[in-house]
C-alpha positions as a Markdown table, in Angstrom:
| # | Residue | x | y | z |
|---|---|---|---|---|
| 1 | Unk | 52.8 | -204.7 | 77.1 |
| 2 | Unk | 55.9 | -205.5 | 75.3 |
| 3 | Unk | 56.6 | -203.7 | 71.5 |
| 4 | Unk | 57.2 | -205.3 | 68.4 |
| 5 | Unk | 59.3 | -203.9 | 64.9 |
| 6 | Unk | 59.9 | -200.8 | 67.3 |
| 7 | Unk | 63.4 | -198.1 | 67.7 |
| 8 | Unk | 63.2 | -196.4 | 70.9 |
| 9 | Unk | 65.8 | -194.1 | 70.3 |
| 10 | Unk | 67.1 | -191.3 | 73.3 |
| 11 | Unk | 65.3 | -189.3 | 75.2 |
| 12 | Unk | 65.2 | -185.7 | 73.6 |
| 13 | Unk | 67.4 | -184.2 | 76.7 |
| 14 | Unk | 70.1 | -186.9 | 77.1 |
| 15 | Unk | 73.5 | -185.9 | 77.0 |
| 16 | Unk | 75.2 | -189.0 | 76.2 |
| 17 | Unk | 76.8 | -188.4 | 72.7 |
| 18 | Unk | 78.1 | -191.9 | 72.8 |
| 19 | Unk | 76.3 | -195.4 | 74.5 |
| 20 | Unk | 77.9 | -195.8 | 78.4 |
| 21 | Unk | 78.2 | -198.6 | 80.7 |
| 22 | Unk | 76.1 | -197.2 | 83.4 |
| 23 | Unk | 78.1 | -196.9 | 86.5 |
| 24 | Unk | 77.7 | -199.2 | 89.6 |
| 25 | Unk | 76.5 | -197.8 | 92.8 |
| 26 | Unk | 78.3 | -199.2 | 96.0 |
| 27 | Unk | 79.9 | -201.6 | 94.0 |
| 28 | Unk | 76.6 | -203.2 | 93.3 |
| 29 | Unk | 74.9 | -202.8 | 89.8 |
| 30 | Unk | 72.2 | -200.3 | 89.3 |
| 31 | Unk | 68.4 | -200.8 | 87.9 |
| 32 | Unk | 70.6 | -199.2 | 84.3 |
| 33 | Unk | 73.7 | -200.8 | 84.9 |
| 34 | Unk | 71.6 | -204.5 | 85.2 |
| 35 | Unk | 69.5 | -203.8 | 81.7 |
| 36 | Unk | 72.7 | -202.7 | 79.9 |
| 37 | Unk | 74.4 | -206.0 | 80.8 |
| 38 | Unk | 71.5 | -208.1 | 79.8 |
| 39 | Unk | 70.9 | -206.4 | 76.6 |
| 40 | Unk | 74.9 | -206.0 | 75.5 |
| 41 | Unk | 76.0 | -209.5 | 76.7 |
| 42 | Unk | 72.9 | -211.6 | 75.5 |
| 43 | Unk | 71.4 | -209.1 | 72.0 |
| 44 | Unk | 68.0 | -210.7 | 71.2 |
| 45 | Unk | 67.5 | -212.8 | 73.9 |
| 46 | Unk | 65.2 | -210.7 | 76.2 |
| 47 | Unk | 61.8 | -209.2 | 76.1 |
| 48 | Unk | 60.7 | -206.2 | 78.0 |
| 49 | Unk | 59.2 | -207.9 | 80.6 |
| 50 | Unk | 61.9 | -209.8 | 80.7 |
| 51 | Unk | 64.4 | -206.8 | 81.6 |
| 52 | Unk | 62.2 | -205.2 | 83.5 |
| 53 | Unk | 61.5 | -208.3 | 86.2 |
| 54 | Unk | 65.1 | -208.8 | 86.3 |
| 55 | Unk | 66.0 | -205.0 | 87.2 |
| 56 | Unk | 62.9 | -205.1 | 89.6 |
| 57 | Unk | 64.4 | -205.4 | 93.4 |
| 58 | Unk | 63.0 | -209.1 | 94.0 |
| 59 | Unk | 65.3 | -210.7 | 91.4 |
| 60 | Unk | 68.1 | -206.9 | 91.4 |
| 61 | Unk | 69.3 | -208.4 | 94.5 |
| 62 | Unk | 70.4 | -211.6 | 92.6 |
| 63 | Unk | 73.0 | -209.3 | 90.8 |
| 64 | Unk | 73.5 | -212.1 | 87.9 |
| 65 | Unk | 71.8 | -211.1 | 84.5 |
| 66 | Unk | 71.3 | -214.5 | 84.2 |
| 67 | Unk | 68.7 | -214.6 | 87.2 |
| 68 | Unk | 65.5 | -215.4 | 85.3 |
| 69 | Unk | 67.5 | -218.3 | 83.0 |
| 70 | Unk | 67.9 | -220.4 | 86.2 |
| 71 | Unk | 64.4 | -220.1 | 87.5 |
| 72 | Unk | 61.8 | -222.9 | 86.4 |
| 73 | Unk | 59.8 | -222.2 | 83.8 |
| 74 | Unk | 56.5 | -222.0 | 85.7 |
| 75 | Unk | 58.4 | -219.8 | 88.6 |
| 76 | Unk | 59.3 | -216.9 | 86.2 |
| 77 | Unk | 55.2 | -217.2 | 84.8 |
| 78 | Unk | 54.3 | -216.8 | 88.0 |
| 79 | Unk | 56.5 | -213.9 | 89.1 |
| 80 | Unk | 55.7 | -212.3 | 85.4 |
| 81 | Unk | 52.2 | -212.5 | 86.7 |
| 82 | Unk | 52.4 | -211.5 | 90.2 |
| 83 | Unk | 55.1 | -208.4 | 89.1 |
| 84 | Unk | 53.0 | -206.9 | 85.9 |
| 85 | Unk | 49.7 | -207.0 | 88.1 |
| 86 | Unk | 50.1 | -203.8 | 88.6 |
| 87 | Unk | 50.9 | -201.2 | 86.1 |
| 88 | Unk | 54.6 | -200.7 | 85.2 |
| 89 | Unk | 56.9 | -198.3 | 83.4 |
| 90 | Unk | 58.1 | -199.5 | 79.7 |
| 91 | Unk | 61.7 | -199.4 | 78.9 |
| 92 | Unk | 61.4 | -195.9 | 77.6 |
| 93 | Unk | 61.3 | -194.9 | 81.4 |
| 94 | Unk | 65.1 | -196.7 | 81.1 |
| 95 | Unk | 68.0 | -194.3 | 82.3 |
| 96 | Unk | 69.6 | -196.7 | 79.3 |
| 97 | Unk | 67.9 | -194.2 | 76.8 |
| 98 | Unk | 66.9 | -191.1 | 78.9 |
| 99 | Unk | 70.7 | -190.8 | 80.4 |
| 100 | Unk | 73.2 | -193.5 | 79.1 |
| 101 | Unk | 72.8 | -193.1 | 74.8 |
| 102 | Unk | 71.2 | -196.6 | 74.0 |
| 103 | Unk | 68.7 | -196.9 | 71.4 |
| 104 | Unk | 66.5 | -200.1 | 71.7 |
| 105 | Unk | 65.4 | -202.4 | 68.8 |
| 106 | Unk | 62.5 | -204.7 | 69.3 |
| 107 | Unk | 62.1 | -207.2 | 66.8 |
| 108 | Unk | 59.1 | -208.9 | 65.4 |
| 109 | Unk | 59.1 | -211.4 | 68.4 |
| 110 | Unk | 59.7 | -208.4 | 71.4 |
| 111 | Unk | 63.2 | -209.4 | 71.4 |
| 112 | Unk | 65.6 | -206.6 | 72.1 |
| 113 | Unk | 68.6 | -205.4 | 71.3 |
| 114 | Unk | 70.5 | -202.1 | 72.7 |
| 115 | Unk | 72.7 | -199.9 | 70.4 |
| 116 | Unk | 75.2 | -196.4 | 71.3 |
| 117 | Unk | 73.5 | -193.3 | 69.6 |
| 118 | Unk | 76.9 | -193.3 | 68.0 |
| 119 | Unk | 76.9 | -196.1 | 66.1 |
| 120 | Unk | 75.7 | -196.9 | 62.4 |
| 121 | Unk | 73.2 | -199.5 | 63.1 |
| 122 | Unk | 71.3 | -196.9 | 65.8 |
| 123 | Unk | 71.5 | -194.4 | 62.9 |
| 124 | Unk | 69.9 | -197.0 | 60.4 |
| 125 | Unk | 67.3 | -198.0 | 62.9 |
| 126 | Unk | 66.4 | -194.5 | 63.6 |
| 127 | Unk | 65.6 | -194.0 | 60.1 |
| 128 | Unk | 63.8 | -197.5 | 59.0 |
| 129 | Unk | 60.7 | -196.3 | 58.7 |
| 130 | Unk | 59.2 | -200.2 | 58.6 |
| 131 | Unk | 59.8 | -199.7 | 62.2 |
| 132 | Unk | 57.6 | -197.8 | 64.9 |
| 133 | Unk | 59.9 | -195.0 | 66.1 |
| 134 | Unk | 59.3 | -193.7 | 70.0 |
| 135 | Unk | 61.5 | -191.6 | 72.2 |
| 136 | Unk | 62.4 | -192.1 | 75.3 |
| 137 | Unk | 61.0 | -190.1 | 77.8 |
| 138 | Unk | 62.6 | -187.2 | 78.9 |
| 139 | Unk | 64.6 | -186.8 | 81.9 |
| 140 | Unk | 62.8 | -183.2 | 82.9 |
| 141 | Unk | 60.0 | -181.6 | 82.2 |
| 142 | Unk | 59.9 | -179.3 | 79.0 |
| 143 | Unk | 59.2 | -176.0 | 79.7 |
C-alpha cells in the first residue's frame, strides 16, 4: 500500500501558503493534528501504515504519538492486519496536504518525512524528478 522515492506535494485547492500545526479539537488532537506530530517530532521513522493506524480511532484515543512504539511487536502485526483488511485512504486523503501545507517525502524504504510548502527542501523535492510526484487530493470537487 505504502509509496516509495515519492513527493506528495498539496492538494491543488489548499490555502495554506505556509506548513501549520493543525489545531486541536476540544483540547484533544485531531486525525491531522496526530500525523503532524508523528511526522515533525520523529522525520523518517514512520511508514504510512504506520501513520494511518495510529490516527485510526482504536489507537487516536491513546493521544501519544508514540502509541504503536510501546505495543509488542506481534500486537501492532496484528492490528496492521486486522485495520488494512479493508480498504483505506492513503496519506494523500491527509488534511496535512489537502488543508495544512505539508508536502510528504517517502523514501526508498516508505519512510516519511513532512515539509511546509514554504520551505526549500519541499521546493527541491517537488522538482526531483528521481522521485514519483502525486498531489494530494483535493478538498472539493473541480468544477
Amino acid at each position: 500500500m505504502g509509496y516509495r522515492d515519492t513527493f506528495i506535494s498539496v492538494a491543488e485547492d489548499c490555502r495554506a501558503s505556509t506548513g501549520e500545526t493543525p489545531p486541536e479539537r476540544g483540547g484533544k488532537p485531531t486525525v491531522a493534528g496526530l500525523q503532524h506530530a508523528m511526522l515533525t517530532t520523529r522525520p523518517g521513522r514512520y511508514t504510512q501504515e504506520e501513520v494511518l493506524l495510529a490516527s485510526s480511532p482504536q489507537l487516536r484515543a491513546r493521544e501519544d504519538v508514540n502509541a504503536l512504539e510501546d505495543l509488542p511487536q506481534e500486537e501492532l502485526q496484528r492490528m496492521l492486519a486486522e485495520y488494512f483488511a479493508q480498504p483505506r485512504a492513503c496519506l494523500r486523503a491527509s488534511p496535512l496536504g489537502k488543508t495544512y501545507g505539508w508536502g510528504l517525502h517517502y523514501d526508498d524504504q516508505g519512510r516519511i518525512t513532512a515539509h511546509p510548502v514554504d520551505s526549500g527542501e519541499y521546493t527541491r523535492l517537488s522538482q526531483d524528478t528521481s522521485l514519483t510526484q502525486l498531489k494530494a487530493m483535493r478538498s472539493r470537487r473541480a468544477g
